[in-house]
MARBA-905261 format. One line per 3 residues: number of its first residue (from 1); their letters; for each residue x, y, z of C-alpha. Coordinates in steps of 0.05 Angstrom, whole numbers, plus 5000, padded with zeros to 4 digits. Example, Ala and Ser with C-alpha at 12.3 -4.5 7.8 and 13.67 -1.06 7.14 Angstrom:
2
1	AS	5246/4910/5156  5273/4979/5143
// end
This chain:
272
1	XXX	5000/5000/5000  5026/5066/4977  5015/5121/5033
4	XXX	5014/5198/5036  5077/5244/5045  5063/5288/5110
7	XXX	5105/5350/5117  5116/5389/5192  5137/5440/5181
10	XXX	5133/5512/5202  5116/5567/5163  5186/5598/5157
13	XXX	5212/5527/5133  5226/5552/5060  5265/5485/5054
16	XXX	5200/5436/5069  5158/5478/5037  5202/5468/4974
19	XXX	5206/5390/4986  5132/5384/4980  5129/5417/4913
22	XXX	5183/5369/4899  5129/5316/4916  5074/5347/4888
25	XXX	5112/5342/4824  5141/5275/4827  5085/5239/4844
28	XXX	5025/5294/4836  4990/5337/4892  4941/5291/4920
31	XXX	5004/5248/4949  5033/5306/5001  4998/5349/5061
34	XXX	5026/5402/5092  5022/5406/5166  5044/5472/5203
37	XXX	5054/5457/5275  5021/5500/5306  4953/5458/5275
40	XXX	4975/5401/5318  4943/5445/5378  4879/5448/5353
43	XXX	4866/5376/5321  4825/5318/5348  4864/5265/5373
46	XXX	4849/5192/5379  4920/5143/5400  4908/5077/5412
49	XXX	4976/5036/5429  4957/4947/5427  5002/4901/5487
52	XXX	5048/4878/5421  5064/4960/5425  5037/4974/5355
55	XXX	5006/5044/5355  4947/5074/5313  4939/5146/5321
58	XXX	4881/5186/5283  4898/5259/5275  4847/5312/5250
61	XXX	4882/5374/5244  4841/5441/5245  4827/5461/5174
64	XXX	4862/5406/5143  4848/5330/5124  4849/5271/5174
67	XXX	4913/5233/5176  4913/5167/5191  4970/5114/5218
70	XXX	4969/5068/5160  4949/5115/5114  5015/5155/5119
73	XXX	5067/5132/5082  5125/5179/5111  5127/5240/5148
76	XXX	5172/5293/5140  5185/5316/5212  5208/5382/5218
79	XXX	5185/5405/5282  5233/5452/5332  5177/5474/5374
82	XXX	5104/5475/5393  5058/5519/5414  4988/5523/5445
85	XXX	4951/5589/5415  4886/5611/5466  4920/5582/5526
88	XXX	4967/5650/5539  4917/5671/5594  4902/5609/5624
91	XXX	4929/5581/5695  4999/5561/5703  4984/5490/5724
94	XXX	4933/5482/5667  4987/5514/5616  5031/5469/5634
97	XXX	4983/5405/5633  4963/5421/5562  5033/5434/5539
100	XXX	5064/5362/5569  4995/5324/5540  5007/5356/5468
103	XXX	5081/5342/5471  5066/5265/5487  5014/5251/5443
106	XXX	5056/5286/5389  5119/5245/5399  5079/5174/5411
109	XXX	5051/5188/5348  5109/5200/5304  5147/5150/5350
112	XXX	5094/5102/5335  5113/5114/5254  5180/5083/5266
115	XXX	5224/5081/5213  5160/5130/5172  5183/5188/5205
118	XXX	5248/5217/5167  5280/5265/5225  5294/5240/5300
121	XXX	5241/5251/5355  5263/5288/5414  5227/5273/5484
124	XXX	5179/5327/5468  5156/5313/5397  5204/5359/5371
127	XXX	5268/5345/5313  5320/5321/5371  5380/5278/5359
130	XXX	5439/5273/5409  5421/5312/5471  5475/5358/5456
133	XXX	5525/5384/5408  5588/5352/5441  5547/5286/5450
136	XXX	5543/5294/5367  5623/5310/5361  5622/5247/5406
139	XXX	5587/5202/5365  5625/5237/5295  5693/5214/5328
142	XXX	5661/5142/5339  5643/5141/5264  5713/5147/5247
145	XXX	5710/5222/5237  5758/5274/5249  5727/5324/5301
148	XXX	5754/5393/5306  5781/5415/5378  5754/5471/5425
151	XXX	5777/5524/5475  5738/5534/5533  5765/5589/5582
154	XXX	5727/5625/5646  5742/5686/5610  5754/5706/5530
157	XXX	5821/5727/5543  5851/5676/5569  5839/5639/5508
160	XXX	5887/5673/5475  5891/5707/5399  5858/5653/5361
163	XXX	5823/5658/5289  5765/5615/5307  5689/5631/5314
166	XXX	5654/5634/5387  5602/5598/5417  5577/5589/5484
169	XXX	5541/5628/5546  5564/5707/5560  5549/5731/5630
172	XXX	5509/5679/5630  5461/5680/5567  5471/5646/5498
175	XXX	5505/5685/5450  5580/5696/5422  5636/5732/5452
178	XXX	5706/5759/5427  5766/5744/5454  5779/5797/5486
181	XXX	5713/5786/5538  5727/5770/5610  5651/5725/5610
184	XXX	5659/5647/5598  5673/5627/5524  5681/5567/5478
187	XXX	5724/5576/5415  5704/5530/5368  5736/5516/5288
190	XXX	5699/5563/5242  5648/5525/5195  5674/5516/5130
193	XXX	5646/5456/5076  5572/5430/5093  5568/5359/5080
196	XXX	5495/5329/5070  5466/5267/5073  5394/5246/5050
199	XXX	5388/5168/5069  5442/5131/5031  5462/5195/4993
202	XXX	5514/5245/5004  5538/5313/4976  5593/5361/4991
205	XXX	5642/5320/5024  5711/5327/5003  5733/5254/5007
208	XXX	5704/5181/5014  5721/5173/5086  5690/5232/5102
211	XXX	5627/5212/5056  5630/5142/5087  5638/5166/5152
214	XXX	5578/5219/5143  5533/5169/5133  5549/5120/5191
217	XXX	5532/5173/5231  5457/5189/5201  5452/5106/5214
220	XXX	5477/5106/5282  5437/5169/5301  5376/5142/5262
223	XXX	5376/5218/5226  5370/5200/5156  5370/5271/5137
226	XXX	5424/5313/5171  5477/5370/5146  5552/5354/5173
229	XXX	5595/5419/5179  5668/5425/5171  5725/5462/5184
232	XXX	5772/5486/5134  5820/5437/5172  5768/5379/5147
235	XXX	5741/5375/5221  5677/5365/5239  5650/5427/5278
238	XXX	5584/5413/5290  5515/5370/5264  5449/5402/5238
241	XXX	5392/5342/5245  5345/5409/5216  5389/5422/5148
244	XXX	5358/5477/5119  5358/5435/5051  5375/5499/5005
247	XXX	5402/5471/4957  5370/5440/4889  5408/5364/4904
250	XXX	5377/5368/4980  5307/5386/4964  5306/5324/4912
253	XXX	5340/5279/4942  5291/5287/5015  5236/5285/4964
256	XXX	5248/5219/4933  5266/5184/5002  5202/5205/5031
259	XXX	5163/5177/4972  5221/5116/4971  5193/5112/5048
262	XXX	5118/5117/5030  5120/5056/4982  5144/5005/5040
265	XXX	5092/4966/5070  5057/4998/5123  5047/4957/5194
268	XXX	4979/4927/5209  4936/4975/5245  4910/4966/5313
271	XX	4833/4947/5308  4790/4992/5338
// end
């Protein structure tokens, strides 16, 4: 059974957006819907999970069509936040009952799409790989990748004269710093080359290894889709499991996995 390509996505997403045109256009209009988040608040819900764990989750998203577990064939997850409009004013305790209900349902249900959903579910239904970025550099080195080195320093100047870009908390609040500050910095490689890798593809990387070792690490981190950044020393700086898929090669590629995803068999549905 051939399912339907669901994009998340938020409006600013000028990357998704393009990827369902790409759809649309592969395999005509009918085939992708495109989900903005911030729907998710205001949909009708219905998630049944059966004792062998298999999950069927009905979701009926306000002003759009009803989406159903073994009717979608992949979903684009794209996700970094969400957001309950109309519940600004209500209690504190109630505010933050609603938000830790969405957030669950949300993640069981993507969760429940298994290998459906291209993009990694975080705890609370949003795009989350690693829990941080060193735990990605971590997991890079374990892939057999070269990962660039840091500088952290209680203040910017003892770090010395150093060419690199900054990252890291100043007096206390995210945000850069030069050298020259006396608040807590990390000195990190400056970005360079931006490697992506769309399931088994992969663009941009300046040799084999780096390719190869690339695309262990969407496998391990079960991020199919994922932008690897260098530095000009061929390090990896940091990992993007949101790559803003700019590029021509990125938007097809994602387009043709999800519909390469959509045309697997689909798991048999919980009755009910």
């Amino acid at each position: 059974m051939t399912g339907s390509v669901v994009v998340l996505a938020h409006a600013r997403d000028l990357g998704a957006a393009a990827v369902a045109r790409a759809v649309a256009t592969l395999a005509g209009p009918a085939r992708v819907v495109l989900v903005r988040p911030e729907r998710l608040a205001a949909a009708r819900w219905s998630h049944r999970v059966a004792p062998d764990g298999t999950a069927r989750t009905v979701v009926e998203p306000a002003g759009g069509p009803r989406l159903c577990s073994e009717d979608v064939g992949a979903v684009l997850h794209r996700i970094r936040y969400l957001s309950l409009p109309g519940f600004e004013s209500a209690p504190p305790a109630d505010r933050d009952y609603a938000y830790s209900e969405l957030h669950a349902v949300v993640g069981s249900w993507l969760l429940g799409l298994r290998d459906r959903t291209i993009g990694a579910v975080g705890p609370h239904g949003t795009v989350a790989g690693p829990p941080s970025a060193r735990a990605w550099l971590a997991l890079a080195l374990d892939c057999g990748l070269p990962v660039g080195r840091s500088v952290v320093a209680t203040r910017g100047d003892l770090a010395g004269g150093s060419t690199v870009a900054t990252r890291g908390d100043v007096a206390g609040r995210p945000g850069a710093a030069g050298v020259s500050s006396f608040a807590p910095v990390e000195l990190t490689p400056r970005p360079a080359v931006r490697v992506s890798v769309v399931g088994d593809s992969v663009t941009g990387a300046p040799t084999d290894a780096i390719a190869a070792g690339c695309r262990r690490l969407a496998v391990r981190t079960g991020c199919p889709l994922l932008d690897v950044l260098l530095s000009e020393d061929v390090e990896v700086v940091a990992v993007d499991p949101v790559p803003p898929l700019r590029t021509r090669w990125a938007v097809d590629a994602t387009a043709r996995l999800l519909l390469d995803t959509a045309h697997r068999p689909v798991p048999m549905a919980v009755p009910g």
